[in-house]
C-alpha positions in Angstrom: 117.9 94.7 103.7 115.9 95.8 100.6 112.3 97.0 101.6 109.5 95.2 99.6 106.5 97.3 97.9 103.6 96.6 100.1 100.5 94.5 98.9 97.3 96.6 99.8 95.0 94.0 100.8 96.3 90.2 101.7 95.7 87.6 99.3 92.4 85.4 99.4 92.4 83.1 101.4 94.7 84.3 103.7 94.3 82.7 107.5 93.3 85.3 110.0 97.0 85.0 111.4 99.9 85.7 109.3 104.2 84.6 110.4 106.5 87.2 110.1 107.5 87.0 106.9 104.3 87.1 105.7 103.1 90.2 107.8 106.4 92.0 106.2 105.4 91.7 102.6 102.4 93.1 103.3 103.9 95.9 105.1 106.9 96.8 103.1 109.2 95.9 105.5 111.4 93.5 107.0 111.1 90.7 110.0 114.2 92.2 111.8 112.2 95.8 111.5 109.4 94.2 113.1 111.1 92.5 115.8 113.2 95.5 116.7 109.2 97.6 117.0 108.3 95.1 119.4 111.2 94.6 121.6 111.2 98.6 121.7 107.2 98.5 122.4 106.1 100.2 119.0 103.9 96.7 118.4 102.9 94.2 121.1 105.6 91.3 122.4 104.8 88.0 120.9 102.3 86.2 123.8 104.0 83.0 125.4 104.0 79.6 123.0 105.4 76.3 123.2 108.5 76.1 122.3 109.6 76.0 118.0 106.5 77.2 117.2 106.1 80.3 115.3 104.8 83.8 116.4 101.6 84.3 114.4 100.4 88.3 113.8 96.6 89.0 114.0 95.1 90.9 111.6 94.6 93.8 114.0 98.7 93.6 115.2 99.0 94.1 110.7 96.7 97.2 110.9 98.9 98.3 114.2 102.0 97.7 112.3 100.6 99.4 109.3 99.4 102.6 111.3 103.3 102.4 112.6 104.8 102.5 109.5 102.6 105.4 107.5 103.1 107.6 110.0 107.0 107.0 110.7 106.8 107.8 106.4 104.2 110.9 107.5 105.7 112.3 109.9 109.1 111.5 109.8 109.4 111.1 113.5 112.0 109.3 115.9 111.0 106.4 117.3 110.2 107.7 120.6 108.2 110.7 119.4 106.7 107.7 117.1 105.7 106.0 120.3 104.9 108.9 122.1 102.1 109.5 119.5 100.8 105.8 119.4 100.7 106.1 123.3 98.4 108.9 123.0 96.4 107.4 120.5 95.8 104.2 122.3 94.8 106.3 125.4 92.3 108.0 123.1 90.9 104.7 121.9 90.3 103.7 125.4 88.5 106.9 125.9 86.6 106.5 123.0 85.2 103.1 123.8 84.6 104.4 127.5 82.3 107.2 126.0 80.3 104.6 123.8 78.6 103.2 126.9 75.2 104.2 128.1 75.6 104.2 131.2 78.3 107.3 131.4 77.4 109.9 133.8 77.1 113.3 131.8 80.2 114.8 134.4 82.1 111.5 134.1 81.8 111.8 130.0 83.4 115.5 130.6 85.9 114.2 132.4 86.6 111.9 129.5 86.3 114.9 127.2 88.9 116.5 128.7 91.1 113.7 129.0 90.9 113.4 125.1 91.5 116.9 124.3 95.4 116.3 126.6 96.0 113.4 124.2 95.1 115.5 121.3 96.8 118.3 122.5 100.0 116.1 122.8 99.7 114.6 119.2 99.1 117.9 117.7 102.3 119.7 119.4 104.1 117.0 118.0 102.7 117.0 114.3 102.6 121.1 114.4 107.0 120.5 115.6 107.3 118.5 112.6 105.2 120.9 110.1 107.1 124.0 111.2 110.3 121.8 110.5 109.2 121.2 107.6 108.3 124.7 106.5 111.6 126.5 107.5 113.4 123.3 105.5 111.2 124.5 102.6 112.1 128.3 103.0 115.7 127.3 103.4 115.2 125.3 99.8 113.5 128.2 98.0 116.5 130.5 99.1 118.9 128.4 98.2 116.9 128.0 94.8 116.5 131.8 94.4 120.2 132.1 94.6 120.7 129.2 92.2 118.8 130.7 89.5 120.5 134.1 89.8 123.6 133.2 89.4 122.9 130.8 86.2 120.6 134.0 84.9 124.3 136.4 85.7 126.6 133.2 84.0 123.8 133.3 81.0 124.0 137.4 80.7 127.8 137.4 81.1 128.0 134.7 78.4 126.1 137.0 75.9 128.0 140.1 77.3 125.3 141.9 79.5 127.1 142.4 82.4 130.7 142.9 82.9 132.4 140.4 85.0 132.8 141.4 88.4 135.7 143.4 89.4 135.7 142.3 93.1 134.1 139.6 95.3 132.3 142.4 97.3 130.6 143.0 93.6 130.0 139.4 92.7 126.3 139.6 93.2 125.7 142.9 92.1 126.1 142.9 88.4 127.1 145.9 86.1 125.1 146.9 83.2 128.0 147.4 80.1 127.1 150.0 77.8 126.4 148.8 74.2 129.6 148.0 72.1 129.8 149.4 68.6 129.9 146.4 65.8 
C-alpha cells in the first residue's frame, strides 16, 4: 500500500483517541503496518472491548508509534534491533521516573545510575553498528565515485587525443601520454 505524508499536528478538534485509520494518516503509514507493530510488540496490544467496537489509539500510543517510525527511518534498523532499542528506552523511562522521587536513598539512586548507563550503553552499541555501517557504505560510494570520474576524465582525454588508447587490459588504467602530432 502507498504510504501517506504525515500531518505534523492532528487537526482541531480532534478527540483525545483516534481509530486506526486515523492514527495512520498522521503517521504516514498504514493500518496493516500498525497492526503488524503490535502483534510483534513494537506498540501495545489493543486492551480487551466488547465485541464490534473499534480499537481507539491514545495520544501517547500516536507519540509511541511516532517515536517507532523516526527511528526505523533514522536508523534503518530491523525490527528486532528496533525493539531492542525501544526496550531499552522504556527501561530508562522507568528509571527516570524512579529517580524523580524524594525519597530515593543516595546508594539506591546509584544503583539506578548504573542501571541507566547498561541501557545507554546498549542503545549506543547499536546506533555506533549502524553509523560505522553507514560510513564504510559511504567509503565504498566515494571509491566507486573516484573510479567513475577517472575513467569519464581518460574517455574525455582519449576523445581529444591525450592519451593513446590502451594497448592491453593490464594498461587500461594507466594511461599513456602521446607525444604531440604535427598539423
Amino acid at each position: 500500500m502507498a504510504k501517506h505524508s504525515p500531518e505534523q499536528t492532528p487537526p482541531p478538534g480532534t478527540r483525545t483517541s483516534l481509530r486506526i485509520g486515523d492514527v495512520a494518516r498522521l503517521v504516514g503509514t498504514t493500518p496493516r503496518t500498525i497492526r503488524y507493530y503490535e502483534e510483534i510488540g513494537l506498540l501495545a496490544e489493543a486492551p480487551a472491548r466488547p465485541s464490534g467496537q473499534h480499537r481507539l489509539y491514545t495520544v501517547a500510543e500516536v507519540e509511541r508509534l511516532r517515536e517507532v517510525m523516526r527511528l526505523k527511518d533514522l536508523l534503518g534498523v530491523s525490527l528486532e534491533e528496533l525493539k531492542t532499542l525501544l526496550t531499552a528506552e522504556e527501561a530508562r523511562a522507568e528509571v527516570r521516573a524512579q529517580l524523580r522521587r524524594e525519597d530515593v536513598r543516595p546508594e539506591r539512586r546509584r544503583e539506578l545510575l548504573a542501571e541507566a548507563l547498561g541501557h545507554l550503553d546498549r542503545q549506543l552499541d547499536l546506533v555506533r553498528h549502524r553509523a560505522a555501517e553507514l560510513t564504510k557504505l559511504e567509503h565504498e560510494l566515494c571509491e566507486t565515485r573516484k573510479r567513475a570520474r577517472r575513467k569519464i576524465r581518460e574517455l574525455d582525454a582519449q576523445a581529444v587525443g591525450a592519451f593513446a588508447p590502451a594497448p592491453s587490459a593490464e594498461r587500461a588504467e594507466q594511461p599513456q601520454a602521446v607525444s604531440e602530432r604535427p598539423d
